[in-house]
C-alpha positions as CSV (number, residue, x, y, z in Angstrom):
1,X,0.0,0.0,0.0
2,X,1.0,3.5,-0.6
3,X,1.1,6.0,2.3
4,X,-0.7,9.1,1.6
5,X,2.4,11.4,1.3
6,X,3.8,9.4,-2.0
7,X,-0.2,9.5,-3.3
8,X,-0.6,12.7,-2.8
9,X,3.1,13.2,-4.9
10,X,1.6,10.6,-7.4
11,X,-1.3,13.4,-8.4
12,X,1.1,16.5,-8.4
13,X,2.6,14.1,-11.8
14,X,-0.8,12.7,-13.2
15,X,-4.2,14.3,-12.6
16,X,-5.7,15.8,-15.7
17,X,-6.3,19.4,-15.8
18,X,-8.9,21.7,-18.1
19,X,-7.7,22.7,-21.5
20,X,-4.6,25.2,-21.5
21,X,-5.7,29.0,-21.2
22,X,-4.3,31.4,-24.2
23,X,-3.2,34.5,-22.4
24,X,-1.0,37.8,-24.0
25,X,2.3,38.1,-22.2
26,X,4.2,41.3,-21.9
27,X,7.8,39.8,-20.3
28,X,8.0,36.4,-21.9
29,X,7.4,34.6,-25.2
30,X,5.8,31.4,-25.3
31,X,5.7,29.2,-28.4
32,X,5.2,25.7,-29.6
33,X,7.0,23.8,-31.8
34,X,4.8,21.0,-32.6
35,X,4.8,19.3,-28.6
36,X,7.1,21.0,-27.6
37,X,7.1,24.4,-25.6
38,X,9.3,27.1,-25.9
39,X,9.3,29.7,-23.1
40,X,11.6,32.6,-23.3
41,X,12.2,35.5,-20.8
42,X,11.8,38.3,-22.7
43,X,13.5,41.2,-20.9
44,X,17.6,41.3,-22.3
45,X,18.1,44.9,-21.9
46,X,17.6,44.2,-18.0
47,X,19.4,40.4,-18.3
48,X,16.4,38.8,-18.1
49,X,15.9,39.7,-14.4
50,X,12.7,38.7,-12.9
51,X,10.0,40.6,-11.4
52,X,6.5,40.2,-10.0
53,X,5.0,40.9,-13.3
54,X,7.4,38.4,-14.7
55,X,7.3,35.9,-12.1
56,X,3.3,35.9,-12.7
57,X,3.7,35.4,-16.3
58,X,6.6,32.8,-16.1
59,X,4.1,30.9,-13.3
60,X,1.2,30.9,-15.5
61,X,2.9,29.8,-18.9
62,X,4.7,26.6,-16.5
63,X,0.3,26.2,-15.6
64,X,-0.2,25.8,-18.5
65,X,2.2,23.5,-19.8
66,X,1.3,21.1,-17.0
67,X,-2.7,21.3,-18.0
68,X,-1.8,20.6,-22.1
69,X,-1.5,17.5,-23.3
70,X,-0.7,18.3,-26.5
71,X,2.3,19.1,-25.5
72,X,5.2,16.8,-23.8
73,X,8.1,18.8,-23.1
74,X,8.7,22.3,-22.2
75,X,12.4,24.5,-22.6
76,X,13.2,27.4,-21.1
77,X,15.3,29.9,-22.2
78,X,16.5,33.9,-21.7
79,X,16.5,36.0,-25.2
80,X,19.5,38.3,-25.8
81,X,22.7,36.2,-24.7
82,X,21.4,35.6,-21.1
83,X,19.5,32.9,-19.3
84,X,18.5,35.1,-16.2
85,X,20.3,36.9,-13.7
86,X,17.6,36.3,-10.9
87,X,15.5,38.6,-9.1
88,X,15.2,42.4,-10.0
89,X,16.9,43.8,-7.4
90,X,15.9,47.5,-8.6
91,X,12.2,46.5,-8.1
92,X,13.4,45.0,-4.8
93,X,15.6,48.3,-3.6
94,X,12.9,50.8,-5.4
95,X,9.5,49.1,-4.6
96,X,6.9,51.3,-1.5
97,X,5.4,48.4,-1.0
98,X,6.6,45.5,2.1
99,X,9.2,43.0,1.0
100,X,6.8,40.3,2.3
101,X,4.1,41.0,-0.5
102,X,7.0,41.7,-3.5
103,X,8.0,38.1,-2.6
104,X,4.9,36.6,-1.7
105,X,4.9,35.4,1.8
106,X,2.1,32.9,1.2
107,X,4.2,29.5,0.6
108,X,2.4,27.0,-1.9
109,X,0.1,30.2,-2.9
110,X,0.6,31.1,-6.7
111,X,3.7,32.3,-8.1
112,X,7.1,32.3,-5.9
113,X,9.5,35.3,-6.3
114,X,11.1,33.5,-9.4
115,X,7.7,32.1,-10.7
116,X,7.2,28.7,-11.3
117,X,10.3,27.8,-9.1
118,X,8.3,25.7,-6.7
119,X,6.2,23.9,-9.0
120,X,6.6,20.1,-9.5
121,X,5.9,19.7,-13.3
122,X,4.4,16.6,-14.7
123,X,6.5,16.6,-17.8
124,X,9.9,17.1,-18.5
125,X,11.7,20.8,-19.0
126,X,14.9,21.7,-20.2
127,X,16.6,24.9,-19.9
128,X,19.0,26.3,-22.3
129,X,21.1,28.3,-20.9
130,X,23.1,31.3,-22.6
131,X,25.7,33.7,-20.9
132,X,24.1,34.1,-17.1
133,X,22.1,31.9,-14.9
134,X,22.8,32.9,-11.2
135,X,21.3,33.9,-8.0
136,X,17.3,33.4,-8.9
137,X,18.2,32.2,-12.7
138,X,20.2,29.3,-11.4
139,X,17.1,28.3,-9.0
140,X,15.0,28.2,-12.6
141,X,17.9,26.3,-14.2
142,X,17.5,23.5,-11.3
143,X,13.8,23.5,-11.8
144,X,14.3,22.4,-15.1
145,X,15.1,18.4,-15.4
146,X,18.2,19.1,-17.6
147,X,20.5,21.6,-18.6
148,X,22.0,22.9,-22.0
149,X,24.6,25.1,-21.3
150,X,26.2,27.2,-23.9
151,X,30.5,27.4,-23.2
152,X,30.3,30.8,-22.0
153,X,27.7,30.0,-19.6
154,X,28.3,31.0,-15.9
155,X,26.4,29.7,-12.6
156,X,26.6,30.7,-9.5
157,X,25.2,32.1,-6.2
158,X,25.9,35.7,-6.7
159,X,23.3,36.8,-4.8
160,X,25.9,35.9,-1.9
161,X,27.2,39.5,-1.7
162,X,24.0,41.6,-1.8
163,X,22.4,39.8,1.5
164,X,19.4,37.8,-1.3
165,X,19.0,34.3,-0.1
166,X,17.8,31.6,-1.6
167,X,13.6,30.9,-1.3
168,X,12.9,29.3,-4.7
169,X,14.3,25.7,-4.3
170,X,18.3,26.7,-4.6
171,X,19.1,24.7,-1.5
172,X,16.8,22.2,-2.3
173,X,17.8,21.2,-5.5
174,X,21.5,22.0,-5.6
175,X,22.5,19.4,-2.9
176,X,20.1,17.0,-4.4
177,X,22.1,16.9,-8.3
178,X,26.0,17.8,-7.3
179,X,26.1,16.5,-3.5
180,X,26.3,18.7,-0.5
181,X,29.8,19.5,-0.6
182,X,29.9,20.9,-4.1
183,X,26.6,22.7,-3.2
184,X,28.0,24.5,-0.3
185,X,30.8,25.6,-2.5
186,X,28.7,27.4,-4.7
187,X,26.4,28.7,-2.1
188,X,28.6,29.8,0.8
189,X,31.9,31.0,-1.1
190,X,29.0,32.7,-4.3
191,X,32.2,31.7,-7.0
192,X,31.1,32.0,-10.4
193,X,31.6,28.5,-11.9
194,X,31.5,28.0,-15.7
195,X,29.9,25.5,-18.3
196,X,32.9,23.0,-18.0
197,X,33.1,22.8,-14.7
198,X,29.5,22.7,-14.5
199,X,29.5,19.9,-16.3
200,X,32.0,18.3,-14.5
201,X,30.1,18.1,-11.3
202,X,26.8,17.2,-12.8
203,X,25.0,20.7,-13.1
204,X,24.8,20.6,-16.3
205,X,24.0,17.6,-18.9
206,X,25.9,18.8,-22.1
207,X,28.0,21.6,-23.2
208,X,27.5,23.1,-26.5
209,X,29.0,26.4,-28.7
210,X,27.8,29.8,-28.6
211,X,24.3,30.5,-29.9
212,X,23.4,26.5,-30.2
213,X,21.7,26.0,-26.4
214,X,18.5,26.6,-27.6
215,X,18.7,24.5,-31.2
216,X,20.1,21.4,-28.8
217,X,17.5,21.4,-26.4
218,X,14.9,21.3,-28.7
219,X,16.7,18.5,-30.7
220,X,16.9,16.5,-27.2
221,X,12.9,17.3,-26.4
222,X,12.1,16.0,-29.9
223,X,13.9,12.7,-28.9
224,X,12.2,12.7,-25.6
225,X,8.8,13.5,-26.8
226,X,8.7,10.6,-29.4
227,X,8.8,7.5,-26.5
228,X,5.4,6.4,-24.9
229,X,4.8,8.8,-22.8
230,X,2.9,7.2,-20.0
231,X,6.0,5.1,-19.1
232,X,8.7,7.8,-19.2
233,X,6.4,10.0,-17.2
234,X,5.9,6.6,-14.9
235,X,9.9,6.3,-14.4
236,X,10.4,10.4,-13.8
237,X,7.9,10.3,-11.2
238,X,9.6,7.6,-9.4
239,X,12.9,9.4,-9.7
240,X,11.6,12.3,-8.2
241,X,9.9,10.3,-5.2
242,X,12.9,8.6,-4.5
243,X,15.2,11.7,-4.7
244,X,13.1,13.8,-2.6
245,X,10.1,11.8,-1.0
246,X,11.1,8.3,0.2
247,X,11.6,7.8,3.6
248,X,13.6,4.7,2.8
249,X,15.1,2.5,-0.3
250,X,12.3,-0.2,0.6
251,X,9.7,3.2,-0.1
252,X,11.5,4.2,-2.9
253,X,11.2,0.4,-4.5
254,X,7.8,-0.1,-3.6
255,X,6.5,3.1,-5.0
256,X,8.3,2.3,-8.2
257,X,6.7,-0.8,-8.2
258,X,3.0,0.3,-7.8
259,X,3.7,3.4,-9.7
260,X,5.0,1.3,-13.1
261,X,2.9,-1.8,-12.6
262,X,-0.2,0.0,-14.3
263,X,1.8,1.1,-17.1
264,X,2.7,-2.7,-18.7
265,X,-0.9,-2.9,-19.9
266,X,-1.5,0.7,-21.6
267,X,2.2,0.6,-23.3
268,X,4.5,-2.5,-22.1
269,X,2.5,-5.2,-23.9
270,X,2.4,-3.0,-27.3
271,X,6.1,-1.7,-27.1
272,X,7.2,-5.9,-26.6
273,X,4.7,-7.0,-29.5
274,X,6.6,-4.0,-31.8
275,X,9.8,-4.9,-30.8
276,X,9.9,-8.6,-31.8
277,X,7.9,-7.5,-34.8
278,X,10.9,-4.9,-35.3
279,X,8.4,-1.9,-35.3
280,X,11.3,0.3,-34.1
């Protein structure tokens, strides 16, 4: 039996939502590309910063994704050279109004300061990332389940010097993909690391030239969006439980189990019958 924590982690992956709404944007660009969904930060003469407005409009195109199922992978990007290089700390230094309602104090209530930072998406994301992705861009960047990053890319925690924490899943999901002691490296010491390096420790999943981030990651969703989708959807889940959910490995195995039992008769059965038929 499952316990009611990994059920209730079960639906954040797999209950069905109403048709996606079609809303104008101001800061970002959304666009499909047959099932796949290109989101772009649209703000390069500010390096893609975010703010509320921003945050609202990146939370509600990430909404949407998850409600469509016509389409199966998202990417997310920065236009102009840079990823995004975190919160608008203008808006922050500038703003009348209390730090507590810029940033939204109510935890699991709509957007987070970054947007859809908190979200647990149901299908996969991939961010491409050109030139910066630090501070509150490097907390999107982990979001995402893989990462493109162009060979001038740069990560890091450089919110470190100006006093900015992190509040959108930075020291969550840091420790979680390079290991604690690499993660306290970035977020203690705030060092720029670049792509290689990143790559080295496991931040990112492939390096690629100048300009090509974007063109790569929507090669790689392509491949991913062409397996059955049930079962790939079926082993993410169970990656994420076990990474972050399981109280044990005998959890982690049995909610694996129940969780891909029920996909052998929707796609299993088919996917052996094509392959000794050599329908691949």
């Amino acid at each position: 039996m499952l316990n009611r924590y990994t059920k209730a982690f079960r639906a954040l992956f797999f209950r069905c939502q109403p048709k996606t709404r079609h809303v104008s944007y101001q800061n970002i660009e959304v666009t499909d590309k047959d099932c796949i969904r290109v989101v772009s930060i649209n703000r390069s003469d500010k390096r893609n910063c975010v703010n509320k407005h921003t945050a609202h409009e990146l939370f509600t195109a990430f909404e949407d994704f998850n409600n469509d199922e016509s389409v199966h992978v998202a990417i997310l990007c920065g236009n102009g050279g840079t990823f995004c290089s975190g919160y608008d700390l203008k808006e922050l230094a500038e703003s009348a109004t209390p730090v507590k309602s810029i940033l939204n104090e109510d935890f699991g209530i709509g957007p987070a300061p970054m947007g859809p930072s908190r979200m647990l998406l149901k299908k996969p994301a991939i961010a491409a990332v050109s030139g910066y992705a630090v501070a509150g861009g490097l907390e999107l960047a982990l979001m995402c389940d893989l990462r493109i990053a162009e060979e001038d890319a740069v990560f890091g925690v450089l919110s470190r010097r100006f006093g900015v924490p992190l509040i959108d899943g930075g020291t969550v999901r840091l420790p979680a993909l390079i290991g604690l002691s690499r993660a306290l490296d970035m977020i203690l010491t705030g060092r720029r690391v670049g792509a290689q390096e990143a790559m080295q420790i496991g931040l990112v999943n492939q390096v690629v030239p100048k300009g090509q981030s974007l063109d790569q990651a929507i090669e790689l969703a392509q491949q991913i969006a062409v397996f059955p989708q049930k079962c790939m959807l079926a082993d993410r889940c169970s990656a994420y439980n076990a990474a972050y959910s399981s109280s044990s490995l005998l959890d982690a195995l049995k909610f694996e189990h129940h969780n891909g039992i029920c996909v052998v008769a929707m796609e299993s059965q088919l996917g052996a019958h094509n392959f000794i038929n050599k329908k691949y």
